[in-house]
C-alpha positions as CSV (number, residue, x, y, z in Angstrom):
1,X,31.0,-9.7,-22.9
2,X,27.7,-8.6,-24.2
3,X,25.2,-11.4,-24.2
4,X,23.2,-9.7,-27.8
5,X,26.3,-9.5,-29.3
6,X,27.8,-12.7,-28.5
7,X,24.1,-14.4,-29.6
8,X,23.9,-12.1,-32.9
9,X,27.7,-13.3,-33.9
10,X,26.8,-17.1,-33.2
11,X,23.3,-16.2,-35.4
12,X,26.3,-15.2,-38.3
13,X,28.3,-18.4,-38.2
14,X,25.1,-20.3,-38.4
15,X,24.2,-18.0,-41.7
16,X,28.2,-19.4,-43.0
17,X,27.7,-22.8,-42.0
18,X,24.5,-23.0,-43.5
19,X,25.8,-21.9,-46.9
20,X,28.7,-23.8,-46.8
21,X,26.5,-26.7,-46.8
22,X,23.9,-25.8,-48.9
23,X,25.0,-22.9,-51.2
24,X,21.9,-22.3,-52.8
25,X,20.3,-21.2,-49.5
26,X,19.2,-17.4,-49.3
27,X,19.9,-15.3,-46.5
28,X,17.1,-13.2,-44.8
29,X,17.7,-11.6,-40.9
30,X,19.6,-13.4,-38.0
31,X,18.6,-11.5,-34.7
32,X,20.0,-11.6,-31.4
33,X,16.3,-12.3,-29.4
34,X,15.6,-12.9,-25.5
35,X,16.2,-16.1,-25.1
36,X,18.8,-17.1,-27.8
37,X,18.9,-16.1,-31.5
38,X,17.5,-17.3,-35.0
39,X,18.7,-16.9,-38.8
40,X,15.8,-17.0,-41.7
41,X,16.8,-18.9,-44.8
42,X,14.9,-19.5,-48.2
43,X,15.6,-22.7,-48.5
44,X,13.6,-25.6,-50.9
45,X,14.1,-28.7,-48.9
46,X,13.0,-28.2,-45.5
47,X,15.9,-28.5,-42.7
48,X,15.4,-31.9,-40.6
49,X,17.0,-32.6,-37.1
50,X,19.8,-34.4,-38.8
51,X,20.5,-31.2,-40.9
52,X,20.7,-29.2,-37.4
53,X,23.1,-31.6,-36.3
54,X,25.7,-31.0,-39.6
55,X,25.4,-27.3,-39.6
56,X,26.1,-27.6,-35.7
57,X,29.2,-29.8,-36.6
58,X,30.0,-27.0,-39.5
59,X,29.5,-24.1,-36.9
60,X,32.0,-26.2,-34.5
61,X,34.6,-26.1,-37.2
62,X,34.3,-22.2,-37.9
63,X,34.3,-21.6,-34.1
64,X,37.6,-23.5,-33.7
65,X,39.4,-21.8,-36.8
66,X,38.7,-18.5,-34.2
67,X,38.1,-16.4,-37.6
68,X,37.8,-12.6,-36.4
69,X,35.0,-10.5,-37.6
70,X,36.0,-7.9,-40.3
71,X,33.7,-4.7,-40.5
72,X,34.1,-3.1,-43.8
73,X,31.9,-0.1,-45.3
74,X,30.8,0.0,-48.9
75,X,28.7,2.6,-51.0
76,X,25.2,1.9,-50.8
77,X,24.9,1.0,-55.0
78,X,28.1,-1.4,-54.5
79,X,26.4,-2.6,-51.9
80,X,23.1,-3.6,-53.5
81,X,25.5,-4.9,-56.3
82,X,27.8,-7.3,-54.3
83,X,24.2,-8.8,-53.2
84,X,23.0,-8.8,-56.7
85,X,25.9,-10.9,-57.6
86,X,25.4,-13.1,-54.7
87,X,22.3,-13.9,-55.2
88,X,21.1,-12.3,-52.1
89,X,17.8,-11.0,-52.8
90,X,16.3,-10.3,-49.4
91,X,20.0,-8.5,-48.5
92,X,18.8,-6.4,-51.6
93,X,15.8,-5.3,-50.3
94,X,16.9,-4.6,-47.1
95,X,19.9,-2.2,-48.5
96,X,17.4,-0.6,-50.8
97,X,14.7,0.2,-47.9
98,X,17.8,1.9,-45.8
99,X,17.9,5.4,-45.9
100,X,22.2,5.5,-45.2
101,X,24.2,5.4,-48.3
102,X,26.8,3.7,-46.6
103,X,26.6,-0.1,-45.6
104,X,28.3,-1.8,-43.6
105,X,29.6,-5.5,-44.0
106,X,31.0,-8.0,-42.0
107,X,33.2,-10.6,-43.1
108,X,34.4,-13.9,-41.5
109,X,36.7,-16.6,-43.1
110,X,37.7,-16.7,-46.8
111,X,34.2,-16.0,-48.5
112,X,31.3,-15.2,-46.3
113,X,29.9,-12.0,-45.9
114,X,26.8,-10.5,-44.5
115,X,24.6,-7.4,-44.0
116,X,25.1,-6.4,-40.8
117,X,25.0,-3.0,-39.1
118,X,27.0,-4.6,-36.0
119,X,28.8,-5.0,-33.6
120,X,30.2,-8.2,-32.9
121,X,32.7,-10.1,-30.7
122,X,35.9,-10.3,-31.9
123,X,36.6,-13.5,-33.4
124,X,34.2,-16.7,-33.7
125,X,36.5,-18.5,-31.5
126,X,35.1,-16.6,-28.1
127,X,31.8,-18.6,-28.7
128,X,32.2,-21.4,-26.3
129,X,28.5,-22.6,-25.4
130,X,26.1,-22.8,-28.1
131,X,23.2,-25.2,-29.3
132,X,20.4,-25.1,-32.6
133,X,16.8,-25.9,-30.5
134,X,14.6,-26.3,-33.7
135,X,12.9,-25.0,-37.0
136,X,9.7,-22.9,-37.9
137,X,8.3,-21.2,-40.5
138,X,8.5,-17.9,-40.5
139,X,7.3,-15.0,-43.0
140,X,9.4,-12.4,-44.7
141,X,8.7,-9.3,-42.9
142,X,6.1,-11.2,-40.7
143,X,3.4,-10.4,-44.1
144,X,1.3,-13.5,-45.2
145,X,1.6,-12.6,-48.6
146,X,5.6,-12.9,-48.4
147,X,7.3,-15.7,-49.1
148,X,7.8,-18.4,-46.3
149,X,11.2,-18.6,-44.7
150,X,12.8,-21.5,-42.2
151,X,13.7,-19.8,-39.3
152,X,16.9,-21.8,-37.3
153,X,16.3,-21.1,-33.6
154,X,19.3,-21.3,-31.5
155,X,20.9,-20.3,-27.9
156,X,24.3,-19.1,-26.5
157,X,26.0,-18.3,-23.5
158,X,29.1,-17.3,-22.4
159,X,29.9,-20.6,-19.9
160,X,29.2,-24.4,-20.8
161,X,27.4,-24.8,-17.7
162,X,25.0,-21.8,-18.2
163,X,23.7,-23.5,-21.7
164,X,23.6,-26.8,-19.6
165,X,21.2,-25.2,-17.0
166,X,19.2,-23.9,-20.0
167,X,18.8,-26.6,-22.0
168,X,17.6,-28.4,-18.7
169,X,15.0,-25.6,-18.2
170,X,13.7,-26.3,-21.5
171,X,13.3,-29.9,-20.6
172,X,11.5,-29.0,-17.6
173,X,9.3,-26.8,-19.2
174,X,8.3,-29.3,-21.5
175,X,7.1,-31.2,-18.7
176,X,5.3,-27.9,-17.3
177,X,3.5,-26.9,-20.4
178,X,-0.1,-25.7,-19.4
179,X,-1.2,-26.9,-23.1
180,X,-0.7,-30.3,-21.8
181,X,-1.4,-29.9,-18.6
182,X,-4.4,-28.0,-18.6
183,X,-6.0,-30.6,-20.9
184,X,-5.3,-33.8,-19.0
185,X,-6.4,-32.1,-15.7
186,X,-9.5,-31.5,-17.5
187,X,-9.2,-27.5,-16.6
188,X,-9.8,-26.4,-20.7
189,X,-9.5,-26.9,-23.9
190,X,-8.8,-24.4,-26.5
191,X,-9.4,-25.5,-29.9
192,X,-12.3,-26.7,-31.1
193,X,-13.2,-26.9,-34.7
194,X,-17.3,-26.2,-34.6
195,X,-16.3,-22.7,-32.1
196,X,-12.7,-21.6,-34.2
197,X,-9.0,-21.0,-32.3
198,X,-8.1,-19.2,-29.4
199,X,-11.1,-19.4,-27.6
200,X,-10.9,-21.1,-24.6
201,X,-13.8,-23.6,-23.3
202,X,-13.6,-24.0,-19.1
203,X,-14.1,-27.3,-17.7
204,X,-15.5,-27.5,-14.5
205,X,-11.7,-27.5,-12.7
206,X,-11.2,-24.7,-14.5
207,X,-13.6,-23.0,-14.2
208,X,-13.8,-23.4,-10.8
209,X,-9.5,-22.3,-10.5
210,X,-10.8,-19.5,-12.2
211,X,-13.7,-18.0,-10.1
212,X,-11.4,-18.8,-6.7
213,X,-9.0,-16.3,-8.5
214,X,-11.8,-14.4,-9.5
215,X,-13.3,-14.1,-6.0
216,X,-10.2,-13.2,-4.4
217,X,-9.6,-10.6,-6.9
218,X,-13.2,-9.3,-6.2
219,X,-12.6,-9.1,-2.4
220,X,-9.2,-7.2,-2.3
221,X,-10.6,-5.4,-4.7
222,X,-13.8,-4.1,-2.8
223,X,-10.8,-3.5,0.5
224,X,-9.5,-0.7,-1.4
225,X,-11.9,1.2,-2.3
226,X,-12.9,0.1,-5.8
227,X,-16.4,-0.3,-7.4
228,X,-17.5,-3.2,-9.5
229,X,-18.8,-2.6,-12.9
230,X,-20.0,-4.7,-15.6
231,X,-20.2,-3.3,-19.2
232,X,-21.5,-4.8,-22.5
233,X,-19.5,-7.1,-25.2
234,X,-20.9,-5.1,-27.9
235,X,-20.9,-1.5,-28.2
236,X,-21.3,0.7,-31.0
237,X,-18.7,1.9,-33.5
238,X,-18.8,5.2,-32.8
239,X,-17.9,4.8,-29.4
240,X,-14.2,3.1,-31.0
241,X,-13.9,5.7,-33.4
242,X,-14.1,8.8,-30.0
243,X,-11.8,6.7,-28.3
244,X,-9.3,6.5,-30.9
245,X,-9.2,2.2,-31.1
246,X,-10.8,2.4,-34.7
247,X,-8.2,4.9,-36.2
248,X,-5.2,3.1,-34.2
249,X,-6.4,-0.5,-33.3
250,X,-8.9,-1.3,-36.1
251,X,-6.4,-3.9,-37.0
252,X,-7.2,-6.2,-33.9
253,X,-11.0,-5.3,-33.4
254,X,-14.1,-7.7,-34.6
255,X,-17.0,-5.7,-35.9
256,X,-20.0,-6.5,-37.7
257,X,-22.9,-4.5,-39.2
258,X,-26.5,-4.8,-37.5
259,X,-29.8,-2.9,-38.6
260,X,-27.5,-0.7,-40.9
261,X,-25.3,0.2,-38.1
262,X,-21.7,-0.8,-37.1
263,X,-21.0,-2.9,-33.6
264,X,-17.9,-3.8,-32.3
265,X,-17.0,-6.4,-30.1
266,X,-15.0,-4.9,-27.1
267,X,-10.6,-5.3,-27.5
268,X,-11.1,-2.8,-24.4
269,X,-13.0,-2.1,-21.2
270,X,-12.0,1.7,-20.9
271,X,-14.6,3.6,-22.8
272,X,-17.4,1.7,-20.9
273,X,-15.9,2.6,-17.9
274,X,-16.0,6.1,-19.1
275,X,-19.6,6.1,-20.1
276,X,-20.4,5.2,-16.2
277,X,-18.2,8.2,-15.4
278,X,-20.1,10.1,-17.8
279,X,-23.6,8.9,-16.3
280,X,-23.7,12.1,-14.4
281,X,-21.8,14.9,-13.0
282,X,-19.4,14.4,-10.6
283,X,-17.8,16.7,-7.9
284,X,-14.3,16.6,-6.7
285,X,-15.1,15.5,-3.7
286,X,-16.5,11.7,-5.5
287,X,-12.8,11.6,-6.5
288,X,-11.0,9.4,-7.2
289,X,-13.4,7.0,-8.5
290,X,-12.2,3.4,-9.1
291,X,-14.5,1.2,-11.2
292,X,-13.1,-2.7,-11.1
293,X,-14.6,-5.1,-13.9
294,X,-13.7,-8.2,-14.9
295,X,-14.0,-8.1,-18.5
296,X,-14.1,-10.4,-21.0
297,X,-12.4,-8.5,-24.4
298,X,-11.8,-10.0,-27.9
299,X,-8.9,-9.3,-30.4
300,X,-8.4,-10.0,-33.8
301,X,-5.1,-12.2,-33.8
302,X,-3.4,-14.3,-36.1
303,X,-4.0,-17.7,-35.5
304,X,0.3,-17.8,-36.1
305,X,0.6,-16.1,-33.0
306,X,-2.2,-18.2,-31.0
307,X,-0.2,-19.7,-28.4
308,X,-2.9,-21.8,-25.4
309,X,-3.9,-19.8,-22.8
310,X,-0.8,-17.2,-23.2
311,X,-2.1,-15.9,-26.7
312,X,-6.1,-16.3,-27.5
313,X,-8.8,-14.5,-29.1
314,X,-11.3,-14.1,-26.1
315,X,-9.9,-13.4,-22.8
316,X,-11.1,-11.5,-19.5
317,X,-9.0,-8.5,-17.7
318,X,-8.7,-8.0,-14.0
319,X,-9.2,-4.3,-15.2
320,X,-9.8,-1.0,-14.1
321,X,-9.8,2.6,-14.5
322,X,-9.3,5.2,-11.9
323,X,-10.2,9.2,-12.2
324,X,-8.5,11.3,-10.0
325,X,-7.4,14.8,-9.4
326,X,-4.6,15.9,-10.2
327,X,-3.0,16.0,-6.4
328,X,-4.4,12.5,-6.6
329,X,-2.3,10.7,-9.1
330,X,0.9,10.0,-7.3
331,X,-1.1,8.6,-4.6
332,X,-2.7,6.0,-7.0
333,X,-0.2,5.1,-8.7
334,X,1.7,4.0,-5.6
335,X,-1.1,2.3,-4.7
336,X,-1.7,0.2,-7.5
337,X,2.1,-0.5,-7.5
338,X,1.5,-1.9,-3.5
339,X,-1.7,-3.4,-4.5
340,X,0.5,-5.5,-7.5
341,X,3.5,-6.5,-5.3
342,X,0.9,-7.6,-2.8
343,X,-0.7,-10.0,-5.6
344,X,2.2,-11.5,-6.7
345,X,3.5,-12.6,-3.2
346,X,0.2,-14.2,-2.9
347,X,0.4,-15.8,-5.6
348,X,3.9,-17.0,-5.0
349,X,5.5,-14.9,-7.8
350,X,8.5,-12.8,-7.6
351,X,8.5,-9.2,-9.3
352,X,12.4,-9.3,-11.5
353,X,12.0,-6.3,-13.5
354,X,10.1,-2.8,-14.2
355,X,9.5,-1.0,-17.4
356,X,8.9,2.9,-17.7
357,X,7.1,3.1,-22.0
358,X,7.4,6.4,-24.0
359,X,5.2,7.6,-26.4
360,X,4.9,5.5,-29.5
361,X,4.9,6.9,-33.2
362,X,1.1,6.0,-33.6
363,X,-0.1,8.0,-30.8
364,X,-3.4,10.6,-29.7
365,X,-2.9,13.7,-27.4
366,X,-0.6,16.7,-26.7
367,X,3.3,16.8,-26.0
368,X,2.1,18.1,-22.5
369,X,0.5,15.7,-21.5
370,X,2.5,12.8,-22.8
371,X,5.1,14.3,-20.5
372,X,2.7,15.4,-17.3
373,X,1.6,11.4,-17.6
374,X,5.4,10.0,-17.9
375,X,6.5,12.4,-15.1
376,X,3.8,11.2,-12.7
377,X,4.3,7.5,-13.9
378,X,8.5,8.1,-13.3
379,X,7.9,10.4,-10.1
380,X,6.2,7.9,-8.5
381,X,8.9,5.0,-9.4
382,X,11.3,6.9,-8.2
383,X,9.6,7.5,-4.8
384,X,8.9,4.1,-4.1
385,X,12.9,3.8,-4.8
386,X,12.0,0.9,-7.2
387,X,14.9,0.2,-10.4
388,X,13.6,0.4,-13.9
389,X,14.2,0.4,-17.5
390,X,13.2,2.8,-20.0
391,X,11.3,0.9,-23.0
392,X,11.6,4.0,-25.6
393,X,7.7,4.0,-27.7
394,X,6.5,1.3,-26.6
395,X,3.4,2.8,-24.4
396,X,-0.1,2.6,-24.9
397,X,-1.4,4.9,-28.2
398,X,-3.3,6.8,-25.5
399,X,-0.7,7.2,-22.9
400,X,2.7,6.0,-21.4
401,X,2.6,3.3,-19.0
402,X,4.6,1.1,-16.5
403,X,5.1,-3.0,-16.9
404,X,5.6,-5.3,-13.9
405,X,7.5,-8.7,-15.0
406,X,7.2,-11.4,-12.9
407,X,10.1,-14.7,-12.1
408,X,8.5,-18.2,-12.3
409,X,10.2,-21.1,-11.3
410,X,12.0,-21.8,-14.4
411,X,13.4,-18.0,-13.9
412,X,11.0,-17.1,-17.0
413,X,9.9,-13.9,-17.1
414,X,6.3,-13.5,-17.6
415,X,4.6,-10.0,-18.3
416,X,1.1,-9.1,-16.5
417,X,0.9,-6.0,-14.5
418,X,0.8,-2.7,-16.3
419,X,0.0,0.9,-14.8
420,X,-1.1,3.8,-17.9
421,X,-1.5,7.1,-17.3
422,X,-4.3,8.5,-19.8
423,X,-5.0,12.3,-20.5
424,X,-6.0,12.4,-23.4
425,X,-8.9,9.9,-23.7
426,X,-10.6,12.2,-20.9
427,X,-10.0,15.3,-23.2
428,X,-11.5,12.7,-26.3
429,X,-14.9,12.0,-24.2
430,X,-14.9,15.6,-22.5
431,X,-14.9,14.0,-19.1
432,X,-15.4,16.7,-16.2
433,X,-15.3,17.0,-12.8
434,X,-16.8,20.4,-10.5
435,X,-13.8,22.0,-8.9
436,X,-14.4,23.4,-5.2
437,X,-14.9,27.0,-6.9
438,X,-17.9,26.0,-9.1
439,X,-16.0,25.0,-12.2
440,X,-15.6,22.2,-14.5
441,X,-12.1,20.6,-14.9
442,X,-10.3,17.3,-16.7
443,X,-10.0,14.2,-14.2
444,X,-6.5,12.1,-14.8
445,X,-8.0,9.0,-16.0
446,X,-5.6,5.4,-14.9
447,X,-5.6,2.2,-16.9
448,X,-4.3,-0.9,-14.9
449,X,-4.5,-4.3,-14.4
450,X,-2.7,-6.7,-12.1
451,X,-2.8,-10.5,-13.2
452,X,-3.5,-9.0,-16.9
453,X,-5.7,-11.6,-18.9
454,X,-6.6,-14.4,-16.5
455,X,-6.2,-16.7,-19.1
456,X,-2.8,-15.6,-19.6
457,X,-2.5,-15.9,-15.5
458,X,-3.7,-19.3,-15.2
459,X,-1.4,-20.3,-17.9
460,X,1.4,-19.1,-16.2
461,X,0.0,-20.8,-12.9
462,X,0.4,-23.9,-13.9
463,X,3.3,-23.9,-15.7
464,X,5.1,-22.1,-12.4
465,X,3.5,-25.3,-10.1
466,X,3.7,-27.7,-12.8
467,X,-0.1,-27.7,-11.7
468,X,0.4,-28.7,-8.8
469,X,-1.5,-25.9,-7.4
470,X,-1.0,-24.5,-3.4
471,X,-4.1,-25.7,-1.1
472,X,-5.9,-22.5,-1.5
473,X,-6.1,-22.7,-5.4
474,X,-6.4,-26.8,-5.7
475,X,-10.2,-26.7,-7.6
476,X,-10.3,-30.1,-5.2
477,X,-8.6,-29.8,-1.9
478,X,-8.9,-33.1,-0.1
479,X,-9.8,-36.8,-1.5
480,X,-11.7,-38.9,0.4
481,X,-10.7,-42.4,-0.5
482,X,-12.8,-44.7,2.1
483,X,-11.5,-48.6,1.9
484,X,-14.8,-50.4,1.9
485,X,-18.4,-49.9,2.0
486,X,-18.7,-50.3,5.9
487,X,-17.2,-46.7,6.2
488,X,-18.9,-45.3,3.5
489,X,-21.5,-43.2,6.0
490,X,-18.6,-42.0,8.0
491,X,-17.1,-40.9,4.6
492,X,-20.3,-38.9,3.9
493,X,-20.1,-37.6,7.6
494,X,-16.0,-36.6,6.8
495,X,-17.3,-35.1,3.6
496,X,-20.2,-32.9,5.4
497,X,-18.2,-31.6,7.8
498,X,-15.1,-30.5,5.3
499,X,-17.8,-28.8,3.3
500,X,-19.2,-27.0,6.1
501,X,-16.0,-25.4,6.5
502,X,-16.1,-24.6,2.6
503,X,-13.2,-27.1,1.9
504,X,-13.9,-28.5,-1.4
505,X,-13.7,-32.1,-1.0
506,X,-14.7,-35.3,-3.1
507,X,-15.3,-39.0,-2.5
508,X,-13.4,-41.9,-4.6
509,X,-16.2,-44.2,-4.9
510,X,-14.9,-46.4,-7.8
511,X,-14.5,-50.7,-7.7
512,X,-10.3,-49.9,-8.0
513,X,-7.9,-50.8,-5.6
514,X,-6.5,-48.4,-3.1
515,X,-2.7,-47.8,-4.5
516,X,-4.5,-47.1,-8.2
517,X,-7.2,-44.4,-6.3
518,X,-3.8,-43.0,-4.0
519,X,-2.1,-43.0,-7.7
520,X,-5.1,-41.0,-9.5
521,X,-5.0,-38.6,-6.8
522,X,-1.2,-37.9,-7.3
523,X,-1.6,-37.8,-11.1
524,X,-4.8,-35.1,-10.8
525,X,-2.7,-33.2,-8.2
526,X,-4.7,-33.6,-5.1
527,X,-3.0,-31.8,-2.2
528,X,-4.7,-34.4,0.4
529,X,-6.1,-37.9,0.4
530,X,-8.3,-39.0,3.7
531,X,-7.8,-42.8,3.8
532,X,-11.0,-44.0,5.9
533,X,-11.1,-48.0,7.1
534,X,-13.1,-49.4,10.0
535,X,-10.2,-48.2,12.7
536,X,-11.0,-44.6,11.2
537,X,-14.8,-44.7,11.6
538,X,-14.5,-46.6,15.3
539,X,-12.0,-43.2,16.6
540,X,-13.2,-40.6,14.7
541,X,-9.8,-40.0,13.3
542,X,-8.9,-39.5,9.6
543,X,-5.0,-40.9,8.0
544,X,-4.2,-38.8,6.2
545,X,-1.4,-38.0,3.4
546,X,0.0,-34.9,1.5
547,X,0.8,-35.3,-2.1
548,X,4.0,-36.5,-3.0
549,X,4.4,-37.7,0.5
550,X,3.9,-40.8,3.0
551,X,1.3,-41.1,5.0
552,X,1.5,-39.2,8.0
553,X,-0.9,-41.3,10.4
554,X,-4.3,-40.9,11.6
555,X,-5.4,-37.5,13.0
556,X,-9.0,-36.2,14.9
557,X,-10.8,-35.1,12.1
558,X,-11.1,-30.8,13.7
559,X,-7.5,-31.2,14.4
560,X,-6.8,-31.7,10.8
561,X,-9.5,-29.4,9.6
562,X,-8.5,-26.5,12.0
563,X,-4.5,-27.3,10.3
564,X,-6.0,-27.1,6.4
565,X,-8.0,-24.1,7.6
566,X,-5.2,-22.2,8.5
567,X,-3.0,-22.8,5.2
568,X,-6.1,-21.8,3.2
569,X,-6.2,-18.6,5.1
570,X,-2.5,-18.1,4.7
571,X,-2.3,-18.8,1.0
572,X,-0.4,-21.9,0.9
């Protein structure tokens, strides 16, 4: 059974249940969506948890009656009439705004109908696993100047114990959420009224999480062959309206007006990139040229769609932009898909899925060379003898492009990677390269990034540990936690040495008992605590426990240091 359409019919016997218990309700859209499904309503009265509970008990009813799903066709002006009658005004719009001039109903018990193009399951008696998770507002149309809807969210599943396993997920990401998280680790906040939403303020944990990822980035970076690059925040208009972002991204872009000119804040690091490029002239022997920044971009969202560190107004890429030849681009393009699997597995992520994007409606650049750029992007897929789906115009308004899902440990899917094949902004900024017979030609111009927006990375970080963050990444590595003041030079001694090795390292000096400094160290998720007492000092030895662990006795200090050392240097 199809897991849309068995979501999308449970979405329908919501829509009855709802107005058998409160006929007045209106009926808007009820989606089948990636996780579950939701039905808008108009509704006066808000719906309360008590209310999800009755219409679950209503939906159990129409469920066990096993009422089949009737499709039945009507002519587009009976149509908008039977809605008319029902006093189904958003069903009315939506039949008016459809270009068919036949619609198509589907019918279930005695009296409800709905608006629905199909298909469906048979009969509402093959849903056997369902559950209503909550209520937001929502929209009509997703327009501000709409009226505001409820929107029901519920799940489905075909088994019992795959909604059980679920629902448990759910529970457990509760617990994981970085917006809690994040906070009481003191890594960030993100709101704050004096500096406005979705911006994100570093603490020092953070910020120090941030530049070990950065660092790494920089390094691997610098291995294959990339130059770093740094380009302003502000750049002028007419720069956006070459590239094409003012026509077909003015939407999301902050600008401002300065001694009578226009300035935008970057939403993009490519056209600085391709100013370097354009700094002088280049021979085909410089190619390919990979320029690495990362850059801190700023988009214009709704605060609606504000979501922590997964959806904010300020964020840095891991970005860059390669120009090759032409006999170059496979080569890239393989590399960049290594160079991402490689991240990932560092980073203790699993790659689940690949996405090939078409050419969207809103687009720049000729038929060509959308389909020399999908080609290469597919081509090389296919060589690597990697699976993927085709995700029909959803690409880049510049050029098509390849997405790299990731698996967390909740078996979430979290989207960072993306690969994009660009010809036509290097037609748009008449970028040139001197061929080996004296003449200028177009370089192929790549747009990737691997962990995407870091803040949407560290995000995802935490949530996949529960913050509890492998050795390499933990912003403090080991605790020193010495007993009394007698020990409190050996501490210092411990301490010097760790940092000499460049293990971060810090020392509990606060008047609190041992098991409350052992328990702050578990609640601020210190991999290692060094318990220091006279016995330690006499032998030179540390004791030493993991989190979430025993102690596991007293070690020499190099022995232990050589063992932390070595899982540092192996990512763990």
């Amino acid at each position: 059974m199809d897991l849309d359409t068995l979501r999308h019919s449970c979405s329908h016997v919501l829509a009855e249940a709802v107005k058998k218990l409160w006929p007045e309700a209106k009926l808007a859209i009820g989606p089948a969506i990636e996780d579950g499904f939701y039905y808008d309503f108009d509704k006066k009265e808000p719906f309360s948890n008590e209310d999800l509970l009755n219409i679950e008990q209503e939906m159990q009813k129409i469920i066990a009656r096993d009422d089949p799903f009737l499709r039945e066709e009507l002519d587009k002006i009976k149509a908008i009439e039977l809605f008319k009658k029902l006093n189904e005004d958003y069903k009315v719009q939506l039949i008016e705004a459809l270009p068919e001039q036949a619609i198509s109903i589907y019918k279930t018990g005695k009296v409800f109908l709905d608006l629905c193009r199909g298909p469906h399951i048979k009969s509402t008696g093959q849903i056997k696993a369902f559950k209503l998770l909550s209520v937001a507002g929502a929209y009509w149309h997703g327009i501000e100047t709409n009226p505001m809807l409820q929107r029901i969210y519920g799940t489905c599943f075909e088994t019992q114990k795959e909604l059980d396993e679920y629902l448990k997920n759910i529970e457990e990401a509760k617990l994981r959420d970085h917006r809690k998280l994040g906070p009481q680790l003191e890594f960030f906040d993100i709101y704050h009224e004096q500096a406005g939403a979705g911006l994100v303020f570093y603490h020092p944990k953070g910020a120090l999480l941030r530049t070990i990822i950065e660092d790494y980035e920089k390094k691997e970076h610098l291995k294959r062959g990339y130059d770093m690059v740094i380009t302003p925040h502000i750049m002028d208009a007419a720069l956006w309206k070459t590239s094409g972002h003012y026509d077909y991204y003015r939407e999301n872009m902050y600008s401002f007006i300065a001694e009578d000119k226009e300035f935008v804040l970057k939403p993009m690091n490519c056209p600085g990139h391709i100013l370097i490029y354009k700094s002088k002239t280049r021979s085909y022997k410089d190619l390919p040229i990979r320029y690495f920044e990362l850059g801190t971009v700023y988009r214009r969202e709704k605060a609606g769609v504000l979501h922590g560190l997964l959806r904010v107004r300020g964020f840095t890429q891991d970005d860059a932009h390669i120009f090759c030849l032409p006999e170059q681009l496979s080569g890239e393009i393989k590399g960049i898909i290594d160079f991402v699997f490689e991240t990932m597995k560092v980073f203790g992520f699993d790659t689940v899925g690949i996405e090939l994007s078409t050419r969207p409606e809103k687009s720049i650049g000729a038929d060509e060379d959308w389909q020399l750029a999908t080609e290469a992007l597919e081509t090389a897929l296919k060589e690597k003898g990697l699976k993927y789906d085709v995700n029909v115009g959803d690409g880049a308004f510049y050029g098509p492009k390849i997405d790299i899902k990731l698996k967390d440990a909740l078996k979430r899917t979290w989207q960072c990677a993306t690969i994009q094949c660009d010809f036509a902004l290097p037609k748009r900024f008449n970028l040139a390269y001197i061929d080996d017979t004296g003449k200028e030609r177009q370089p192929i111009m790549l747009h990737r990034v691997l962990l995407g927006s870091l803040e949407r990375f560290i995000g995802a970080l935490i949530e996949h540990y529960k913050a509890e963050l492998p050795l390499w990444l933990s912003p403090t590595q080991v605790l020193i936690i010495p007993i009394k003041e007698t020990v409190l030079a050996y501490a210092q001694e411990v301490k010097n040495k760790l940092e000499g090795q460049n293990i971060r390292v810090d020392i509990d000096l606060h008047n609190e008992t041992l098991n409350k400094k052992i328990r702050n160290a578990e609640i601020n998720k210190i991999p290692y605590c060094l318990i220091l007492g006279d016995r330690e000092a006499a032998q030179g030895v540390v004791s030493v426990r993991k989190k979430g662990s025993q102690d596991q006795g007293a070690v020499a200090l190099e022995e232990f240091v050589g063992n932390l050392i070595n899982q540092i240097q192996e990512h763990k």
